[in-house]
ZAMARGU-4260 file (C-alpha; in steps of 0.2 Angstrom, whole numbers, plus 5000, padded with zeros to 4 digits):
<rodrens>
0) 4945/5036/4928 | 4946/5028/4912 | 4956/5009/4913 | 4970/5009/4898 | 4974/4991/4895
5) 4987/4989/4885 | 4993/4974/4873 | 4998/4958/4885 | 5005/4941/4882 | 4998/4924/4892
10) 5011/4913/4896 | 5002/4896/4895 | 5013/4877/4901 | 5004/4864/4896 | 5014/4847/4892
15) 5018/4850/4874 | 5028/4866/4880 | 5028/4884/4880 | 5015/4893/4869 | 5015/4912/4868
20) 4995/4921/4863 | 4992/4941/4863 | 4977/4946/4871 | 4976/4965/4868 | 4964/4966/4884
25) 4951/4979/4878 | 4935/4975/4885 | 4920/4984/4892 | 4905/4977/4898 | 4888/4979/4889
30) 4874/4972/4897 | 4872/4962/4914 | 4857/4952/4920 | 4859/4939/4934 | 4867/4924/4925
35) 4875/4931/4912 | 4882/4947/4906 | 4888/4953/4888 | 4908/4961/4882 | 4913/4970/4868
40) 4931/4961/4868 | 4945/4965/4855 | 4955/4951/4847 | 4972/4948/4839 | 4984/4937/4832
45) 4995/4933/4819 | 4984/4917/4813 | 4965/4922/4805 | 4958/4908/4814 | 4964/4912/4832
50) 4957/4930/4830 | 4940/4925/4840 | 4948/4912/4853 | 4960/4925/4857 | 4947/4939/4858
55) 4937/4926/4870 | 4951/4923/4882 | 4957/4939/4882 | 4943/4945/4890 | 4944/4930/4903
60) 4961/4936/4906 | 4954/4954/4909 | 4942/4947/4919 | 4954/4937/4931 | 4969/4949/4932
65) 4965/4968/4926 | 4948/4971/4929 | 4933/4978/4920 | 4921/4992/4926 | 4903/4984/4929
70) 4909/4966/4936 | 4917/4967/4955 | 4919/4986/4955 | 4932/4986/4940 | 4942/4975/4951
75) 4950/4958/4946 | 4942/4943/4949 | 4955/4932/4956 | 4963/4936/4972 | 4972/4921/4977
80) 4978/4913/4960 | 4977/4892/4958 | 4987/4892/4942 | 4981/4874/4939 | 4964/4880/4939
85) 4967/4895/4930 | 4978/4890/4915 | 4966/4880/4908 | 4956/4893/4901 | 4973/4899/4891
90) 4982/4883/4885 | 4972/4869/4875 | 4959/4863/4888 | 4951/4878/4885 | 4940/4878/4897
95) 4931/4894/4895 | 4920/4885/4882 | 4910/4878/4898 | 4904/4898/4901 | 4903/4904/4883
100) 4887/4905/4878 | 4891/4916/4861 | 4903/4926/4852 | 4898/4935/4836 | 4909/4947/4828
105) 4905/4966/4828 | 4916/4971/4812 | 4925/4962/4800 | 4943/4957/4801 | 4957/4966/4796
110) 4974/4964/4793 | 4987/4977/4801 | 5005/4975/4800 | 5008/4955/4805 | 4993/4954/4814
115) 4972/4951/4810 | 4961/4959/4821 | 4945/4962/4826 | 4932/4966/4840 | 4916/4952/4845
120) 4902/4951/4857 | 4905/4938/4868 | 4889/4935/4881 | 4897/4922/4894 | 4887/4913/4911
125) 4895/4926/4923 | 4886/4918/4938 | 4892/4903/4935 | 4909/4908/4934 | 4911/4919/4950
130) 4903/4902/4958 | 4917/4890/4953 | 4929/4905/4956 | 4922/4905/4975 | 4921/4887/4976
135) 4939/4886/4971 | 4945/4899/4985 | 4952/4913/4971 | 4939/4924/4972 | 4935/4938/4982
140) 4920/4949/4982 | 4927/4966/4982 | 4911/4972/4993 | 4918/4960/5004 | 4935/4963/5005
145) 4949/4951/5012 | 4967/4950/5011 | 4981/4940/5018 | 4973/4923/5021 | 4957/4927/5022
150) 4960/4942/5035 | 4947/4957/5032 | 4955/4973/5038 | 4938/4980/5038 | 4931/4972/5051
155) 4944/4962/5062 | 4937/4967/5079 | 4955/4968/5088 | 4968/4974/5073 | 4977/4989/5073
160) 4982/4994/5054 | 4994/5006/5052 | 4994/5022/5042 | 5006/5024/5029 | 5014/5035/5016
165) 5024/5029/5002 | 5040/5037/4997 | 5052/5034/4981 | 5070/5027/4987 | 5083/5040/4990
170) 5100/5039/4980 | 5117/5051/4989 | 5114/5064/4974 | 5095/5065/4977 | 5094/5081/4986
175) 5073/5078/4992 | 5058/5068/4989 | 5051/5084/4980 | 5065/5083/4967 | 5062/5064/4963
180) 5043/5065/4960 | 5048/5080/4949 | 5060/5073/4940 | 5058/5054/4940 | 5045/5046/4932
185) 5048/5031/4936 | 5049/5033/4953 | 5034/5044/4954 | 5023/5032/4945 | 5030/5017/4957
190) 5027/5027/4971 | 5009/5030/4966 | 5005/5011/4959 | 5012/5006/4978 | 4999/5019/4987
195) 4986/5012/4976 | 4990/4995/4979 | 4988/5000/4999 | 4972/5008/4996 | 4965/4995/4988
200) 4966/4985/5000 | 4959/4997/5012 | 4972/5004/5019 | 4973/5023/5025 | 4988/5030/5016
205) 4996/5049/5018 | 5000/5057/5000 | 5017/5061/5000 | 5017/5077/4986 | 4999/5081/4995
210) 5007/5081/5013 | 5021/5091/5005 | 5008/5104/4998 | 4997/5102/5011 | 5008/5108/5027
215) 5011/5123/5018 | 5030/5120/5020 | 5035/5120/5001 | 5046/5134/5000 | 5055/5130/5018
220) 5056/5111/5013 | 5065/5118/4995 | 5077/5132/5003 | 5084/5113/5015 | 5084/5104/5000
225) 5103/5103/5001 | 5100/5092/5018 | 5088/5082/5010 | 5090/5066/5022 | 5086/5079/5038
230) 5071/5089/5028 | 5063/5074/5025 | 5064/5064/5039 | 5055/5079/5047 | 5041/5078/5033
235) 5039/5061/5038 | 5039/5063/5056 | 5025/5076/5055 | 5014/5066/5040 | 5005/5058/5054
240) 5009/5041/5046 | 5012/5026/5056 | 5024/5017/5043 | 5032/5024/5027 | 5037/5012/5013
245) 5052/5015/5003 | 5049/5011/4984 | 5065/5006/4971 | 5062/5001/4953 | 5072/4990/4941
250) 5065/4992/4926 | 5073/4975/4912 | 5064/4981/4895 | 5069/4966/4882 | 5061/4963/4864
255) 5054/4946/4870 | 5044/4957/4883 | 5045/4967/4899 | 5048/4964/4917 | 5049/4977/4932
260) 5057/4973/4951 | 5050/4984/4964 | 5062/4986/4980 | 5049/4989/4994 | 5056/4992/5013
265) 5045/4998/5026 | 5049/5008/5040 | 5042/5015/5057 | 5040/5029/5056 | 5042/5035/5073
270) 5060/5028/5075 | 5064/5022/5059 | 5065/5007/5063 | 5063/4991/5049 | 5046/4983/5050
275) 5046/4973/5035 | 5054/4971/5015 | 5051/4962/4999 | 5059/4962/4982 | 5042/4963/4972
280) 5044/4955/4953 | 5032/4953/4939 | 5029/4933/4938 | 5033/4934/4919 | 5036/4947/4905
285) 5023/4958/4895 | 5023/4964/4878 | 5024/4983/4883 | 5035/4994/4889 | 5023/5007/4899
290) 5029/5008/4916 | 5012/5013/4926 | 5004/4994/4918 | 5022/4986/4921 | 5020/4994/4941
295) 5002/4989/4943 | 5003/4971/4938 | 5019/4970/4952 | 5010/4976/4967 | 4994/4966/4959
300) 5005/4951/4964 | 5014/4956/4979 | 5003/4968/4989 | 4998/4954/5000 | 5012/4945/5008
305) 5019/4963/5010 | 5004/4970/5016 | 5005/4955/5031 | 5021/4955/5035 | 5018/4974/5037
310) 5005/4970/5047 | 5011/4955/5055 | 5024/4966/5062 | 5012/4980/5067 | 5001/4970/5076
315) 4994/4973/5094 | 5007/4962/5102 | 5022/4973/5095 | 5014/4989/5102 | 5014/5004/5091
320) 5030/5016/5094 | 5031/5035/5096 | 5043/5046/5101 | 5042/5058/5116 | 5054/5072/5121
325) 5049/5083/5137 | 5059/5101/5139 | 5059/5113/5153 | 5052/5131/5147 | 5067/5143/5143
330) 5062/5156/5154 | 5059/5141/5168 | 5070/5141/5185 | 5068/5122/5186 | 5078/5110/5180
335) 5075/5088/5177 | 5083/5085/5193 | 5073/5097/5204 | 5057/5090/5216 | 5042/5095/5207
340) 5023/5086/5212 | 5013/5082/5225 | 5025/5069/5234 | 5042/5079/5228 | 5052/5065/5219
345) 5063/5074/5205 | 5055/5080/5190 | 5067/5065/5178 | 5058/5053/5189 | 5041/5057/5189
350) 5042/5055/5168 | 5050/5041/5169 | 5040/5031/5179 | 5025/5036/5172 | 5032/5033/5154
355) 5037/5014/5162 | 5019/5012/5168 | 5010/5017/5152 | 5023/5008/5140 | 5013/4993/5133
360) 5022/4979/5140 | 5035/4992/5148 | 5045/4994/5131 | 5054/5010/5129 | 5071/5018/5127
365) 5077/5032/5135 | 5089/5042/5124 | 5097/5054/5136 | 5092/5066/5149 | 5100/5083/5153
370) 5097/5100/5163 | 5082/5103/5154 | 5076/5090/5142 | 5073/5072/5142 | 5071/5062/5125
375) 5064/5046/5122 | 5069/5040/5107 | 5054/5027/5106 | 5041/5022/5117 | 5028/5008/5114
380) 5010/5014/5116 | 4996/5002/5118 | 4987/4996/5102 | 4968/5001/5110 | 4965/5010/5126
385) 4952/5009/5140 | 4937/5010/5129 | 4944/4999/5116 | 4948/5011/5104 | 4963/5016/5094
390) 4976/5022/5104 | 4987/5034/5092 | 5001/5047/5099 | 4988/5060/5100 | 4977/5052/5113
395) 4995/5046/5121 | 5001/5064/5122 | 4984/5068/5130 | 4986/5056/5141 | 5002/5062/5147
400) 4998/5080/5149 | 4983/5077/5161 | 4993/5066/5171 | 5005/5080/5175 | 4994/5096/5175
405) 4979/5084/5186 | 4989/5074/5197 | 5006/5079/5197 | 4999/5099/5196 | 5016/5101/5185
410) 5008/5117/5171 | 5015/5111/5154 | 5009/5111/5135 | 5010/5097/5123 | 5012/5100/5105
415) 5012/5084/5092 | 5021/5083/5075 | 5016/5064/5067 | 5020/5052/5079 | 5033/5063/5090
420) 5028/5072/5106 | 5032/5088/5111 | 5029/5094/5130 | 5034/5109/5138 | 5036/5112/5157
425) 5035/5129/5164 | 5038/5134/5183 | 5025/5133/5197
</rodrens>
């Protein structure tokens, strides 16, 4: 996919004060060897002799925050931002000169509206530059990736991450999620800059108009918009996510530049319960009013402290929940109360203890119990299970059912829809 970088504007403190400078942020890479590597980087300012400094740093500023195909996998160079480190290559210390080694102009400068501009290629020591970036703990080789405080979700032997859909914020007169991602844009782009944000940071996620597609439930899903809550609540219990993350977007368009506020809430998905939120903000305004750029600069600066409280609060130690509701067969002569097993005790108890036995660290809650069903409305699973893989509701369920058809001999079915259990008991 083709990365469309539009104009931006680099806030700079130094001690004089405030100086504002317009990096335009078009750059491609040319040619790379193992020190250095050459840009085609477009400059622009309102000053003819700032044309070529600006068109240097804004490739500096591409490559720290925005990305360029060919250098980290068109990922940004700085991960964990140390302001006083990197401001100096915007304000007046200037320090990208100690990685420039040149910068020759590729046409001449022109003059359009208020501003002159024109286009240079700028060769710069590369190497030298990721090896200060590493040596001052902002870089991130995206081969290699880490987040949170140095955590790498792709090899931690013991975590247990989570797998989540993203989903736009519900208002009373919003009758679906189907009818927002139609008809909001700015929703549906915050929904889809939030997912990306996940996935970049290798996170498995659930598409939430793919899911829609996917079950093949379209039509019923359209004909229930009227109960939109209930519809999709069921979409989510059956998305097979672990943790949906509700989006919001405030968008604060002013001639001086542009900001965005992201409301991001995330939820089990199994009992809806809330696992972790964060008001996400861009750290300062931008000279465009596009809201897909506006999105992807606000989850660039907050994915992580979301991302690990998320995590943080879906880690082993909490367990991971599921819900579980058992019903007797319809054409069944039993009932909850009756003996059933190999030792007799009544059908309510033999669930029930099991459920207490398996419950990582014995946490669950009983919803109610009558003649013929029992609902749990959430039960904490273990994170890994006797082999040491990932426990999920599926294996849980499994679990469950062999239990009573091996050693209680009690015939049943189980069906699973996301993260809720479904089992069936028939008669001897």
């Amino acid at each position: 996919m083709k990365r469309f970088l539009f104009v931006l504007t680099m806030l700079s403190f130094v001690v004089s004060g405030l100086f504002a400078n317009e990096y335009p942020g078009i750059c491609s890479l040319v040619y790379q060897d193992d020190k250095t590597a050459t840009f085609e980087s477009a400059g622009m300012s309102a000053k003819l002799r700032s044309v070529e400094e600006n068109a240097i740093r804004s490739l500096f500023y591409s490559l720290f925050y925005v990305g360029i195909e060919g250098v980290n996998n068109g990922n940004p160079l700085v991960q964990k931002d140390n302001k006083t480190y990197t401001n100096s290559f915007f304000n007046e210390q200037a320090k990208y000169s100690f990685y420039l080694v040149s910068s020759a102009p590729l046409d001449k400068i022109q003059k359009i509206g208020n501003d002159y501009r024109a286009t240079y290629q700028i060769q710069i020591r590369l190497a030298k530059l990721i090896y200060d970036l590493k040596t001052n703990k902002i870089y991130v080789d995206s081969n290699n990736p880490k987040t949170m405080s140095g955590l790498d979700v792709t090899t931690a032997p013991n975590m247990v991450l989570p797998t989540i859909i993203v989903v736009p914020f519900k208002n009373p007169e919003d009758p679906s999620y189907a009818s927002i991602l139609q008809n909001d844009y700015d929703r549906r782009v915050a929904v889809n800059a939030v997912q990306k944000g996940f996935e970049q940071k290798n996170i498995t996620t659930v598409d939430l108009l793919g899911k829609i597609n996917a079950v093949n439930r379209v039509e019923q899903y359209d004909k229930n918009a009227g109960a939109g809550q209930s519809s999709d609540r069921l979409l989510l219990q059956q998305s097979g996510a672990d943790v949906y993350v509700e989006v919001d977007i405030f968008k604060d368009i002013q001639q001086a530049g542009s900001r965005v506020n992201l409301t991001l809430k995330a939820f089990e998905t199994a009992s809806g319960t809330i696992i972790a939120t964060q008001l996400a903000t861009t750290n300062r305004r931008y000279q465009t009013i596009a809201t897909d750029v506006l999105c992807d600069y606000v989850v660039r600066d907050n994915i992580d402290a979301f991302l690990e409280n998320i995590i943080n609060n879906f880690a082993p130690a909490k367990g991971i929940r599921v819900s579980l509701s058992v019903s007797i067969d319809g054409n069944a002569t039993r009932t909850m109360n009756d003996p059933a097993g190999k030792k007799g005790y009544s059908l309510s108890n033999i669930i029930r203890q099991w459920v207490r036995k398996n419950a990582y660290e014995g946490k669950f809650h009983m919803q109610g119990m009558v003649d013929d069903n029992m609902t749990f409305d959430y039960i904490n699973i273990p994170p890994l299970d006797e082999d040491g893989l990932r426990m999920d509701a599926a294996q849980f369920s499994f679990l469950f059912e062999s239990y009573l058809k091996e050693t209680e001999n009690i015939p049943c079915s189980a069906r699973l829809e996301g993260n809720k259990i479904m089992i069936t008991i028939y008669d001897d």
